[in-house]
N, CA, C and O of each residue as an XYZ file, in Angstrom:
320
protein
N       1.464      1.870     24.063
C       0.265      2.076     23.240
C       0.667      2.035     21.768
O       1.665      2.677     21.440
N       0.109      1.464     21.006
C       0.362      1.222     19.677
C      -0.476      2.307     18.750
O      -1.615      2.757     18.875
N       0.640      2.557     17.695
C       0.239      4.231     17.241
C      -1.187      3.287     16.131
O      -1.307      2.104     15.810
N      -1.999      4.477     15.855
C      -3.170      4.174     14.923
C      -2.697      4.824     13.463
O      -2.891      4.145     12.455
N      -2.158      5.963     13.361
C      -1.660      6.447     12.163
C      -0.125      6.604     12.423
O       0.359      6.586     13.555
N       0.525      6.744     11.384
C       1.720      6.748     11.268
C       2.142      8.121     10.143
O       1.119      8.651      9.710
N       2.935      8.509      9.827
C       3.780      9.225      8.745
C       3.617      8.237      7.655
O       3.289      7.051      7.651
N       4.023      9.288      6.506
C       4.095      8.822      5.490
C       5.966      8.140      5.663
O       6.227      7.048      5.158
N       6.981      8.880      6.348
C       8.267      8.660      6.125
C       8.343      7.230      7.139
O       8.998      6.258      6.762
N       7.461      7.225      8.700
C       7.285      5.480      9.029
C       6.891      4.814      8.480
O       7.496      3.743      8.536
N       5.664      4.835      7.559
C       5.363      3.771      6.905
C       6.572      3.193      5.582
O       6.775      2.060      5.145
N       7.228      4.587      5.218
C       8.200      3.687      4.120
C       9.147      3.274      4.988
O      10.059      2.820      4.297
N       9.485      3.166      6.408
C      10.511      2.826      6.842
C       9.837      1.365      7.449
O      10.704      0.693      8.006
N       8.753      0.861      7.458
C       8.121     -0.036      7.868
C       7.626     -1.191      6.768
O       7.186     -2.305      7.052
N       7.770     -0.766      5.765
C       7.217     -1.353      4.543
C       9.079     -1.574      3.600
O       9.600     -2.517      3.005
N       9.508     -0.216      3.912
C      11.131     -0.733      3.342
C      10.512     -0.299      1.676
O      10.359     -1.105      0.759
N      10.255      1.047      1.629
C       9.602      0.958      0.476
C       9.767      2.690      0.750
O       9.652      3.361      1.776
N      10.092      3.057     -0.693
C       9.732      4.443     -0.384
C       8.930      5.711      0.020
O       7.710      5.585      0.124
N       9.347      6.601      0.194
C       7.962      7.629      0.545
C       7.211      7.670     -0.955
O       6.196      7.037     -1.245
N       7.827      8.413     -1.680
C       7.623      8.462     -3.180
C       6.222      7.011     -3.318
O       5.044      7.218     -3.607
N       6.763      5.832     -3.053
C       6.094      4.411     -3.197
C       5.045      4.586     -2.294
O       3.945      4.283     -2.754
N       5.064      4.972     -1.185
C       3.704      4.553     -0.305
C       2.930      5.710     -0.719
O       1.791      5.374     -0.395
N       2.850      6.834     -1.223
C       2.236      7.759     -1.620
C       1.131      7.000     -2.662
O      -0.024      6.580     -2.599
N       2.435      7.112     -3.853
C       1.467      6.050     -4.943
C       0.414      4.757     -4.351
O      -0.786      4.765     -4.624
N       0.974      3.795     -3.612
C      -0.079      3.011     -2.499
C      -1.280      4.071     -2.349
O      -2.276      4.035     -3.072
N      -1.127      4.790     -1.575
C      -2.636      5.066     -1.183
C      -3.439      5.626     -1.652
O      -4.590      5.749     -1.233
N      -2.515      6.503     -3.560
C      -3.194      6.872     -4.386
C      -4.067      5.224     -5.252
O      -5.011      5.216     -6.042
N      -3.478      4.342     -4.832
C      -3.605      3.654     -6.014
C      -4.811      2.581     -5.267
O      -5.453      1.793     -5.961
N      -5.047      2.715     -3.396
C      -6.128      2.559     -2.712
C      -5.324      0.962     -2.323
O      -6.021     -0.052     -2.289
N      -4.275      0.914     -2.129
C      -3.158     -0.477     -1.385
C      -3.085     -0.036     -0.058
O      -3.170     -0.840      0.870
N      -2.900      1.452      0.162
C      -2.906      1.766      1.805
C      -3.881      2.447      1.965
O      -4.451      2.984      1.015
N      -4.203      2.544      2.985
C      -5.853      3.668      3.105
C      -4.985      5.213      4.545
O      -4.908      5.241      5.773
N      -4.587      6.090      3.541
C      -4.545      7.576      4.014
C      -5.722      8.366      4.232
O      -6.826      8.298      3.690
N      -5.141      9.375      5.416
C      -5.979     10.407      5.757
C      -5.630     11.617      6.147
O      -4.988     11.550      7.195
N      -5.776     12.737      5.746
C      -5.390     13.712      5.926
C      -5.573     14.273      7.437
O      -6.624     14.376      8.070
N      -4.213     14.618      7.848
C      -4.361     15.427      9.261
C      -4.000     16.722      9.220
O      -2.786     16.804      9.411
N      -4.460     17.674      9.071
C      -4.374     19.319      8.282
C      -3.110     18.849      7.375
O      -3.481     17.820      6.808
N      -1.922     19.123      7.034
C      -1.754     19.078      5.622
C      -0.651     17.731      5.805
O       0.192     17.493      4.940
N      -0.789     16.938      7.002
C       0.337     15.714      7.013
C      -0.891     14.491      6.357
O      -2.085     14.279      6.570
N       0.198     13.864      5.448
C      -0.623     12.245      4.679
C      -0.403     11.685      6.026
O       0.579     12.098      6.643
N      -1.262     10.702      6.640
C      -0.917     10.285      7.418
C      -1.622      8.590      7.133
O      -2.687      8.804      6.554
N      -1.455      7.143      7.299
C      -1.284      6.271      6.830
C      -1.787      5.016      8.028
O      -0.959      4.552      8.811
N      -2.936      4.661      8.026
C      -3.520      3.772      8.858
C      -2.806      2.422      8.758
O      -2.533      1.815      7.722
N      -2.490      1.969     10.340
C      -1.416      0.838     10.508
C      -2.228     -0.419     10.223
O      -1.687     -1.437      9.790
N      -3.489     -0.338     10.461
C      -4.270     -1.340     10.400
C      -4.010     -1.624      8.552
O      -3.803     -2.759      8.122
N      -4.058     -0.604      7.795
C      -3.947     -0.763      6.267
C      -2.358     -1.284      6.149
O      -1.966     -1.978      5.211
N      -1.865     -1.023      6.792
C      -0.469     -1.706      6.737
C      -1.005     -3.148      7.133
O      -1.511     -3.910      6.309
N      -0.890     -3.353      8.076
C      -1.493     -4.799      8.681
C      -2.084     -5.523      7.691
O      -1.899     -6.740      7.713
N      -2.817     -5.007      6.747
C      -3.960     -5.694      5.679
C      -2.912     -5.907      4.217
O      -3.072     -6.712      3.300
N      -2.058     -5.101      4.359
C      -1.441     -5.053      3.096
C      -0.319     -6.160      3.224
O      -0.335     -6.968      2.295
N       0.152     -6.257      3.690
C       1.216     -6.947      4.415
C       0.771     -8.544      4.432
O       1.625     -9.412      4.256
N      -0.676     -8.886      4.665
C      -1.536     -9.897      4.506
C      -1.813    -10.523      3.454
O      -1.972    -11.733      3.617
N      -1.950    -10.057      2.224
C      -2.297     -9.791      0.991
C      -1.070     -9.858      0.379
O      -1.138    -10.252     -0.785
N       0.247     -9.551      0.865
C       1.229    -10.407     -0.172
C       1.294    -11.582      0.160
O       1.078    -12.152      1.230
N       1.750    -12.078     -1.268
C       2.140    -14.054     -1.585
C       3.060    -14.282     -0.706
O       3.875    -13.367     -0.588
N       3.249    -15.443      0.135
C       3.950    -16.165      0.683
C       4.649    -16.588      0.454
O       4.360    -17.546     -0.262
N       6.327    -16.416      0.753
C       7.776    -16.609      0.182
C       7.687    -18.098     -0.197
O       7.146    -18.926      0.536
N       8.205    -18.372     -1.293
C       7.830    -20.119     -1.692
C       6.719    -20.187     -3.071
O       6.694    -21.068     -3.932
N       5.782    -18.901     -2.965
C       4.449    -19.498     -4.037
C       4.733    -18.257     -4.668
O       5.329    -17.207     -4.425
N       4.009    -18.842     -5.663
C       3.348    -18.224     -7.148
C       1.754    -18.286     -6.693
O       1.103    -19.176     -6.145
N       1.422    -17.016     -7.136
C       0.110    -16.570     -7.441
C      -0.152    -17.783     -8.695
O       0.709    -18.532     -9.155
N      -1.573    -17.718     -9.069
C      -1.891    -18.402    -10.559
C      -1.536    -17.184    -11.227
O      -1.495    -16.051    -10.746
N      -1.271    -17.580    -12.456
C      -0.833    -16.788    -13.713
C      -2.181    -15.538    -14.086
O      -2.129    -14.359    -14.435
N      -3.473    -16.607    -13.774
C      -4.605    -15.567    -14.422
C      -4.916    -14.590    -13.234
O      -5.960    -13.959    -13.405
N      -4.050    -14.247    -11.731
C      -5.182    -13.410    -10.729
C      -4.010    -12.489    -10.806
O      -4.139    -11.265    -10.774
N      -2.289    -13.410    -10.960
C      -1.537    -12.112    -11.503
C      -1.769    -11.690    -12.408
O      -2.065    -10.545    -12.065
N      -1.904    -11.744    -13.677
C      -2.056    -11.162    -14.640
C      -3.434     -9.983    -14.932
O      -3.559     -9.014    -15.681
N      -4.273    -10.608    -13.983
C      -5.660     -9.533    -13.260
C      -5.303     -8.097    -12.254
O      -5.684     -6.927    -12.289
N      -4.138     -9.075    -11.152
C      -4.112     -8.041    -10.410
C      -2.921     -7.069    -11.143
O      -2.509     -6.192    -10.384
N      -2.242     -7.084    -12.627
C      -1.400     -6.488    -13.088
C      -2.397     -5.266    -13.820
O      -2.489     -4.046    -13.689
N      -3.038     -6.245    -14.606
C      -3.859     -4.578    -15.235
C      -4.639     -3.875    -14.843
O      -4.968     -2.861    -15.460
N      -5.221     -4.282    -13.536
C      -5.840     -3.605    -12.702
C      -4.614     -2.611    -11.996
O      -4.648     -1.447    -12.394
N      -3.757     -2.875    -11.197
C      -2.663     -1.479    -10.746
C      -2.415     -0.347    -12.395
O      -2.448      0.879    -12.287
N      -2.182     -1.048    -13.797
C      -2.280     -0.700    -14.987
C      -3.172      0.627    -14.825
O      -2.903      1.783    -14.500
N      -4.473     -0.110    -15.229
C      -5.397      0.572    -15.023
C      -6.169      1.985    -14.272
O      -6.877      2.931    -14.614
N      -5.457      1.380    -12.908
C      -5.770      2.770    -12.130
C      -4.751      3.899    -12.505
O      -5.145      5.050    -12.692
N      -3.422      3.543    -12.612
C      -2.373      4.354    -13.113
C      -2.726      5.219    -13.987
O      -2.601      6.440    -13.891
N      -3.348      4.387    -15.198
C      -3.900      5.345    -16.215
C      -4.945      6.555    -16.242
O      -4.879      7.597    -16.893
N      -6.042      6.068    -15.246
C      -7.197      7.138    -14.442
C      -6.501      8.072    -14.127
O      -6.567      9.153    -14.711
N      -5.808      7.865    -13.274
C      -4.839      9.051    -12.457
C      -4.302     10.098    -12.972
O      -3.635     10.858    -12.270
């Protein structure tokens, strides 16, 4: 049976990315978390989607949707 939520410490071991890092992710709305009394816990399907959504080894984004999707992560940082 394939798990539906995961840890915050599987998902950085699944992503190869830190805990510290996937935290920020789901503050920053890249992973979609949910609280299970006081564990972050980290929907695989949002892994699945995220994972989708990076560029394909070989390409470049265009200059103008990186440079969009830069000040937009910017941006939310700053809200926060």
């Amino acid at each position: 049976m394939t798990p539906i939520l995961v840890r915050v410490k599987r998902a950085s071991a699944l992503l190869d990315r830190g805990q510290t890092n996937v935290r920020r992710m789901v503050k920053e709305g890249e992973l979609e978390g949910v609280k299970s009394g006081n564990l972050l816990m980290i929907t695989v399907a949002s892994i699945h989607a995220y994972v989708a959504r990076l560029p394909k080894a070989g390409t470049t984004p265009p200059p103008a949707a990186a440079m969009r999707a830069h000040a937009e992560r910017r941006q939310k940082r700053a809200e926060a």
